[in-house]
C-alpha angles and dihedrals in degrees: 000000000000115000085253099062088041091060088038091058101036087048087053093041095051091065091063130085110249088221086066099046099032121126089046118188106211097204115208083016093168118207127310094246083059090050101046109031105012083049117016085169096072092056088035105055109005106034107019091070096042091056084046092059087046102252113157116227129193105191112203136200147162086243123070100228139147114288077012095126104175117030128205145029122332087212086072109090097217096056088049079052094059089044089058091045089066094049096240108205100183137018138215118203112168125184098327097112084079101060100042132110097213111031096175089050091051101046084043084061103045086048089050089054095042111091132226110276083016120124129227116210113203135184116186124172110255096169107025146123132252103277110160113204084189101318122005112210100190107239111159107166131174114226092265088060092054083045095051083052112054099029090088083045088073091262137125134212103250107166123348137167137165109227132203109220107170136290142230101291104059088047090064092044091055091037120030089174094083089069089068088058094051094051084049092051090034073063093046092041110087089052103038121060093198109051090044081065099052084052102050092046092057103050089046081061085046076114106355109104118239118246128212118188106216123186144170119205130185126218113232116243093228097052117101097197140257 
């Protein structure tokens, strides 16, 4: 999550009241260490103001770490059961929808966990890189095309933007060391497909700005889930 998308979502969160989004399930939460010192900006901006308010968050991933609360898959129907044990009222889901296998089964979950009345927040890359993590499946929607998703899901389009956060180039310029790792995958290249395409992808972004999709959507009262 790029510094941009933190202050997006904690600027939109902080318009609702902490009784309607509390208790809040981070999906792909990564660990607390990510959260905190890999990326300071995430406590700092997104979930620091929300703790101060006194919203409750579960963050959940496939990996057990520490500051990781639910862990496993939330296409596995016991672990959406223990979601819906703690009366989840929002969800965060931030740039996950690009390295899934199944994205409708996954929207279709988060939809499923999401109550009426609840709202889902979603990031998703729109200008952006292949970055496989472990697979990249190149979606790359607009907000329209959230929208055009989870509509049928029972969800509305609340608040929604597409950012600009940076690009290649000034990533080389803050951190030089990175050209050490593209001379090491320029050496890689010609054998692994793969890593040929990560190359390749950043340098296309050396000028071009990076994108991020960001949405809001509300879940409508009427709807009894999928």
């Amino acid at each position: 999550m790029s510094p941009e998308e933190a202050s997006w979502f904690g600027d939109v969160l902080r318009s609702m009241p902490a009784a309607s989004i509390s208790p809040m399930l981070n999906v792909g939460s990564s660990t607390l260490d990510y959260r905190t010192r890999v990326c300071p900006h995430i406590g700092r901006d997104l979930f620091g103001p929300l703790n101060e308010r006194g919203v409750r968050i579960v963050h959940a991933d496939m990996k057990p770490s520490d500051g990781v609360d639910i862990v496993g898959d939330i296409l596995d129907r016991a672990v959406r059961a223990k979601v819906a044990s703690l009366g989840v009222r929002s969800i965060l889901c931030n740039n996950l929808l690009e390295h899934v296998a199944d994205i409708p089964a996954i929207c279709e979950a988060l939809a499923d966990m999401c109550p009426p009345g609840g709202i889902v927040c979603l990031s998703v890359p729109h200008a952006y890189p292949f970055h496989p993590d472990p697979i990249d499946n190149g979606f790359r929607p607009s907000p329209a095309q959230l929208e055009e998703i989870f509509k049928p899901l029972g969800l509305r389009l609340l608040s929604q933007a597409v950012l600009g956060f940076g690009s290649y180039g000034r990533s080389l310029s803050t951190n030089p060391k990175l050209l050490l790792r593209d001379v090491y995958l320029l050496l890689l290249a010609p054998f692994n497909a793969k890593k040929r395409r990560v190359l390749v992808g950043n340098y296309r972004f050396l000028r071009r700005e990076y994108q991020v999709t960001c949405a809001v959507l509300k879940k409508d009262q009427t709807s009894e889930g999928h």
